[in-house]
N, C-alpha and C positions, 0 to 999 in steps of 0.2 A: 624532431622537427620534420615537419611534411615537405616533399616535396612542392607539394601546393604553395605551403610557407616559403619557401627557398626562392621559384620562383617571383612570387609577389615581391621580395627583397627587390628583388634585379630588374623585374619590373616598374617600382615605383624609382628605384635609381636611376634608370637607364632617361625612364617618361620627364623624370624633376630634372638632369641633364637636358634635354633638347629643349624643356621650357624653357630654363634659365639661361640656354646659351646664347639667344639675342637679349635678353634684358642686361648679362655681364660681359659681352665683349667690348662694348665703349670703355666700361671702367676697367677692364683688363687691359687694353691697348692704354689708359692710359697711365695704369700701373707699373707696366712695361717702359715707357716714356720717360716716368720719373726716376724706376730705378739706372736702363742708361743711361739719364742725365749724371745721377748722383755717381755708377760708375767713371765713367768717363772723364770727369773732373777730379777721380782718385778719391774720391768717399766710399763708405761701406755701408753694408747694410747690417741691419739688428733686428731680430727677430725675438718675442715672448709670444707664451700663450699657455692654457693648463692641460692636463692629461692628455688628451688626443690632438690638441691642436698643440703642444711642448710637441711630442714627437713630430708633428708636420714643421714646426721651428728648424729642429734636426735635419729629418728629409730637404727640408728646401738649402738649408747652410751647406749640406754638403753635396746635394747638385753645383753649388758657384764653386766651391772648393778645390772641391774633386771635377768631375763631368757632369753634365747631363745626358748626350748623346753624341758629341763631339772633344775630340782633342782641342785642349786650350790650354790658355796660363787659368792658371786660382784665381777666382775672382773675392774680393775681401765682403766675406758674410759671416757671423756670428751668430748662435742659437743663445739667447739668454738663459736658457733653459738648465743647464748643464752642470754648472760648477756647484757641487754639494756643499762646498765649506763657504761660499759667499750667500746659496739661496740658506742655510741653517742658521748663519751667523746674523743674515740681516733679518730672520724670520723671529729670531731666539730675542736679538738687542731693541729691534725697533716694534714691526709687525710682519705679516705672509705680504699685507697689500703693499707692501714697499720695494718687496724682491727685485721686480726692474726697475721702477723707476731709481731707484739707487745703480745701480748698472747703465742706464741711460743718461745717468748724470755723471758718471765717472767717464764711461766710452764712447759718449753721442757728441757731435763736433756741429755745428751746423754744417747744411748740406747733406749731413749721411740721412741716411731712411729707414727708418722704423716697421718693419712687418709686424703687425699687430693684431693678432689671431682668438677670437672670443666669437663662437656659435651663436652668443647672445647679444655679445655687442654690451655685457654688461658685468664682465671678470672683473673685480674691482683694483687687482695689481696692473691689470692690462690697460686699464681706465687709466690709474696713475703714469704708469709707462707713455700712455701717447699725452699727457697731458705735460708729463716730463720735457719731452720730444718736441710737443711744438713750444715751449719755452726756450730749449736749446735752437730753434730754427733748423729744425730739421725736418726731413716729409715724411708722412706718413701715410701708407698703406693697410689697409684696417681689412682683414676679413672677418666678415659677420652671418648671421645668418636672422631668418624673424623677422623686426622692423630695424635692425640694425643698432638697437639700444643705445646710451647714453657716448657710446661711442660717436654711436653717428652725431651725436651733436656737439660734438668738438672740432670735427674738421673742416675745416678752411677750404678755398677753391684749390689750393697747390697740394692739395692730399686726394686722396679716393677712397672710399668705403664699396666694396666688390661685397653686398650684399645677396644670400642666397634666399629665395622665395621662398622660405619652407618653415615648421615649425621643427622639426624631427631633427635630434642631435645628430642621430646617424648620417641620414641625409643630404643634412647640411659638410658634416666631416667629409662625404665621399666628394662633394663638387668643390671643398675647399684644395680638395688632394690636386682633383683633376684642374685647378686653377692655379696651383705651383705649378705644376706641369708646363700648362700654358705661358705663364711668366717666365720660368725656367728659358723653354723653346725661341719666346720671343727677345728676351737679353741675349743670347746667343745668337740669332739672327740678327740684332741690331748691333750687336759687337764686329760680328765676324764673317757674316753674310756666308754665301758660299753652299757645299753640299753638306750634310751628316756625314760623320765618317761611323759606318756601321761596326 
């Protein structure tokens, strides 16, 4: 790879970041809103999604968990992603597309919040999962990217779909990261207010 190539990376990421961050900060702030709602009333969050958006699942569960940038208590977040012998067994007895939504129906309570992670807006376990979710009366937070796929037309006004302009998997993956971040940053501001403890 050329440095030319390398370049271009960081240039079309850094360029798709400043477009999209006036189009997604309303629905970030109000992604932020729903999940310390759902905190704060003692719900939890849950999280699916496949290959790169499973491990952003991960990353975000254990920013509430653990930290993000500040000392706190654990905040109750969950990756669906994770358990080998539940995703094998419901993949083996039923189908792959059932993986969460069987998990959202055993651990989703009304009130808790669903992170729902699909570049295309059209993972069809993911699809199941939020269509789980709003059955349970729970909210849902959809990261997509594209025109937001079949996702986006499930959700209701008490959900948000944080759509990325773009068509490029990559792309979409780098501003979904930098949008945990921000969610991360703003549940902890809306928890705890105050300075970072660096």
């Amino acid at each position: 790879m050329t440095n030319q190539q390398i370049l271009m990376h960081f240039r079309e990421s850094a360029e798709l970041k400043m477009q999209a961050a006036e189009q997604l900060a309303d629905p970030i702030s109000k992604a932020v809103e729903i999940m310390f709602t759902a905190l704060s009333n003692g719900n939890k969050i849950l999280a699916c999604g496949n290959g790169g958006s499973a491990a952003d699942c991960q990353h975000f569960a254990a920013e509430l968990v653990g930290r993000f940038e500040r000392e706190r208590l654990p905040l109750p977040a969950m990756a669906l992603t994770t358990d080998s012998s539940i995703m094998t067994a419901v993949g083996n007895d039923y189908s792959f597309a059932e993986v969460y939504s069987k998990q959202v129906q055993a651990f989703g309570q009304a009130g808790d919040v669903l992170l729902a992670i699909s570049t295309s807006g059209n993972s069809g376990n993911v699809v199941q999962a939020v269509q789980a979710a709003l059955e349970r009366e729970m909210h849902v937070v959809a990261l997509t990217g594209k025109n937001g796929g079949v996702i986006a037309t499930l959700l209701g006004e008490s959900d948000v779909n944080i759509c990325v302009p773009h068509e490029r998997t990559a792309r979409i993956q780098e501003v979904h990261l930098l949008t945990i971040h921000c969610i991360c940053d703003g549940i902890d501001n809306a928890l705890f207010g105050g300075e970072v403890n660096e």
